[in-house]
ZADO-1210 file (C-alpha; in nm, 4 decimals, padded with zeros to 6 digits):
<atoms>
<atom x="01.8330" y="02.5316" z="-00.8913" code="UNK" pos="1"/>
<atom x="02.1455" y="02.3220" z="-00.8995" code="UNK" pos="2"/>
<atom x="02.0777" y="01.9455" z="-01.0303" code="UNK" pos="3"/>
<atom x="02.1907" y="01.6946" z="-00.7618" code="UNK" pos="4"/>
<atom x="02.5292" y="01.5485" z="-00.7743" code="UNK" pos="5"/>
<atom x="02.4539" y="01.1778" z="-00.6990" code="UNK" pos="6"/>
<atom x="02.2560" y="00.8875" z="-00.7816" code="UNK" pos="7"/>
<atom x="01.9327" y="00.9295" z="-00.5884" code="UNK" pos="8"/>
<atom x="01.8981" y="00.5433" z="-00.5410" code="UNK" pos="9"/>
<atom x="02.1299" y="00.2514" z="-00.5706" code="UNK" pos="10"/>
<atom x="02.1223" y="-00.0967" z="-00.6595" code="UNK" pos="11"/>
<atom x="02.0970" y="-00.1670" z="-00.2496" code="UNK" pos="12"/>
<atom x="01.8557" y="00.1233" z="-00.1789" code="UNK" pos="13"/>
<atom x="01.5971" y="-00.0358" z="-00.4445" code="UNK" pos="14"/>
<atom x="01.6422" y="-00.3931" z="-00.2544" code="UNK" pos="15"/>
<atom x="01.5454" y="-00.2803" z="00.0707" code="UNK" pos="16"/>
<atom x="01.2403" y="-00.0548" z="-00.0426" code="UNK" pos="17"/>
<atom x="01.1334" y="-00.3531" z="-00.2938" code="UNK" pos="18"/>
<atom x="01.1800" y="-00.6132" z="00.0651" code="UNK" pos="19"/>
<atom x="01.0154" y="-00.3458" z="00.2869" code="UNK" pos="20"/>
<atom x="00.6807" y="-00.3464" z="00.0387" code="UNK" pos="21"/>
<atom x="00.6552" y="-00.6510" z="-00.0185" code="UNK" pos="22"/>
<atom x="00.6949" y="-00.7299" z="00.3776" code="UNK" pos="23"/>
<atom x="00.3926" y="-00.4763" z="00.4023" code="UNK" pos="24"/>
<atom x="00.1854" y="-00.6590" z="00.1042" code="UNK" pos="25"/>
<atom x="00.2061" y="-01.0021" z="00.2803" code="UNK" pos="26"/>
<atom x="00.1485" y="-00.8150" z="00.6503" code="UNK" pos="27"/>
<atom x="-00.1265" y="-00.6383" z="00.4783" code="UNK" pos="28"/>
<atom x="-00.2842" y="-00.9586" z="00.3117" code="UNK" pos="29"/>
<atom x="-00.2479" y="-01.1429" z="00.6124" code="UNK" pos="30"/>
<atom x="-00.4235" y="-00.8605" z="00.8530" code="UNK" pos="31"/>
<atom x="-00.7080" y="-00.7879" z="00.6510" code="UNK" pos="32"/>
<atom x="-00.8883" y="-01.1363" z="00.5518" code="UNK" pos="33"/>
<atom x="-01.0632" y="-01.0915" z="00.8318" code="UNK" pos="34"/>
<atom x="-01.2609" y="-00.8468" z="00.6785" code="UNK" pos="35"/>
<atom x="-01.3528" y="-01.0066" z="00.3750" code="UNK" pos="36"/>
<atom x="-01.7303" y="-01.0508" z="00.3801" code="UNK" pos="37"/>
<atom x="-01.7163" y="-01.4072" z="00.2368" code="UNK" pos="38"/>
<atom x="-01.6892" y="-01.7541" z="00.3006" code="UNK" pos="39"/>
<atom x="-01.4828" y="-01.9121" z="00.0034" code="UNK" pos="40"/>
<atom x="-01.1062" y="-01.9314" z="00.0733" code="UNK" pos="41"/>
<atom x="-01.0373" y="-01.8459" z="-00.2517" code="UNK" pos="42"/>
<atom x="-01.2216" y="-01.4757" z="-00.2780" code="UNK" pos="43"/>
<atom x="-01.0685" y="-01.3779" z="00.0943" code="UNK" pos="44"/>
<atom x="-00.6944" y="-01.4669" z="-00.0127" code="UNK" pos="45"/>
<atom x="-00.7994" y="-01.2758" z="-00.3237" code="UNK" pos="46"/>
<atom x="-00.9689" y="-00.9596" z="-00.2163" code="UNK" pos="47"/>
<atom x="-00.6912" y="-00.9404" z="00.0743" code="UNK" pos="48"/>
<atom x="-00.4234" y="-00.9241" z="-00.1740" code="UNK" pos="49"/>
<atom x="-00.5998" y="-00.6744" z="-00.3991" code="UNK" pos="50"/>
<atom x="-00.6478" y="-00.4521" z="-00.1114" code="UNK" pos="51"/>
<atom x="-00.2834" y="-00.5107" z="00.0242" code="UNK" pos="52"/>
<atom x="-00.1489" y="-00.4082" z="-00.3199" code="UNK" pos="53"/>
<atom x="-00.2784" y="-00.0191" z="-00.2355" code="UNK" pos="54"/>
<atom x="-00.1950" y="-00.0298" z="00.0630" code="UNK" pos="55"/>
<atom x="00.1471" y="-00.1883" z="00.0005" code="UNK" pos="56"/>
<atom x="00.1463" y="00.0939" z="-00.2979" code="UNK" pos="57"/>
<atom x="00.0645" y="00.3532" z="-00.1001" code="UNK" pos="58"/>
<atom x="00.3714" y="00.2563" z="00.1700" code="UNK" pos="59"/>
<atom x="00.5529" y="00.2570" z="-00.1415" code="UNK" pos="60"/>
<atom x="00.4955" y="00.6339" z="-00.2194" code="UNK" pos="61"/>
<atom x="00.5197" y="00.7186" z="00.1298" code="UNK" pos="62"/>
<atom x="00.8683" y="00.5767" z="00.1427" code="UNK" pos="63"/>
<atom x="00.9894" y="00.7838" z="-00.1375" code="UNK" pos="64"/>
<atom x="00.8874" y="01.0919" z="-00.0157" code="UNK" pos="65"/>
<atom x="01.0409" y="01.0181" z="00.3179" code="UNK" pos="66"/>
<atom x="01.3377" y="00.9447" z="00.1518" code="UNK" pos="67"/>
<atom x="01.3565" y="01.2826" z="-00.0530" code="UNK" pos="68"/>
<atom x="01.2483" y="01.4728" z="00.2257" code="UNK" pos="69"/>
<atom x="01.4948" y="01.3349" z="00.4137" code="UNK" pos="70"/>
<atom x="01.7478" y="01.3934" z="00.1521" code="UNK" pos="71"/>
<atom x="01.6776" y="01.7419" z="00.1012" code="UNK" pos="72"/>
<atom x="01.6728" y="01.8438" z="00.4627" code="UNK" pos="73"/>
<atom x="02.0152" y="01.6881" z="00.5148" code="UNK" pos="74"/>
<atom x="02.1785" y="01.8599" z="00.2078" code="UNK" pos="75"/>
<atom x="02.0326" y="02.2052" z="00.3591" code="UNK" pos="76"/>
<atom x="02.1614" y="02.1275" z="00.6854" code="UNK" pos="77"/>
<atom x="02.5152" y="02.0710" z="00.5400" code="UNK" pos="78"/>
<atom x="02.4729" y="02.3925" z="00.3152" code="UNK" pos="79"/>
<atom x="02.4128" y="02.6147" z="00.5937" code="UNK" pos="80"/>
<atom x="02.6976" y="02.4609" z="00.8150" code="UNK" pos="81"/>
<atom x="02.9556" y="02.5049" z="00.5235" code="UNK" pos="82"/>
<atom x="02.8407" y="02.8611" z="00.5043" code="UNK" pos="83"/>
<atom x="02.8347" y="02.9501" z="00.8795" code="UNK" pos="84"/>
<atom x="03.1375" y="02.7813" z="00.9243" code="UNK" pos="85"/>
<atom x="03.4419" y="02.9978" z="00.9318" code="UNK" pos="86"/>
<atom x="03.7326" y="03.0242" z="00.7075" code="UNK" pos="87"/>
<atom x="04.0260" y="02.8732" z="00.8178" code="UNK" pos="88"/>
<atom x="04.3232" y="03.0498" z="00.8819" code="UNK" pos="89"/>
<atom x="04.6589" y="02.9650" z="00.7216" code="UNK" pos="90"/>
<atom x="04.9341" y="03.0724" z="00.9321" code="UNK" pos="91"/>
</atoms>
């Protein structure tokens, strides 16, 4: 198995998943005080945000296997072109 030949994540890569969670924490949050069985403000902001932190964890996961799956399928796509692809001639 060949190791890979880039950097699987950049600087600008680790931005937008770090933006992207945290967008899905405070949607999260937001969405599910409603469900808090309780009356104090305090507990409802606080049970929504623990809940919203596995969730927002769980997107987290999710988006890196996307991203390797994604990565993988795309570097066996180009394999099998460069190998199907004929030689070129030099004339």
């Amino acid at each position: 198995m060949d190791l890979p030949k880039g950097k699987p994540a950049g600087r600008a890569t680790l931005a937008l998943d770090a933006i992207l969670t945290l967008a899905v924490f405070v949607f999260f949050t937001w969405i599910l005080r409603s469900h808090v069985p309780s009356n104090d403000p305090f507990f409802i902001w606080l049970w929504g945000a623990v809940t919203a932190s596995c969730l927002a964890a769980l997107f987290w996961l999710a988006l890196q296997m996307f991203r390797v799956v994604l990565r993988a399928q795309l570097e066996a796509k180009a394999r099998a072109a460069s190998i199907s692809a004929p030689p070129e001639r030099a004339e």
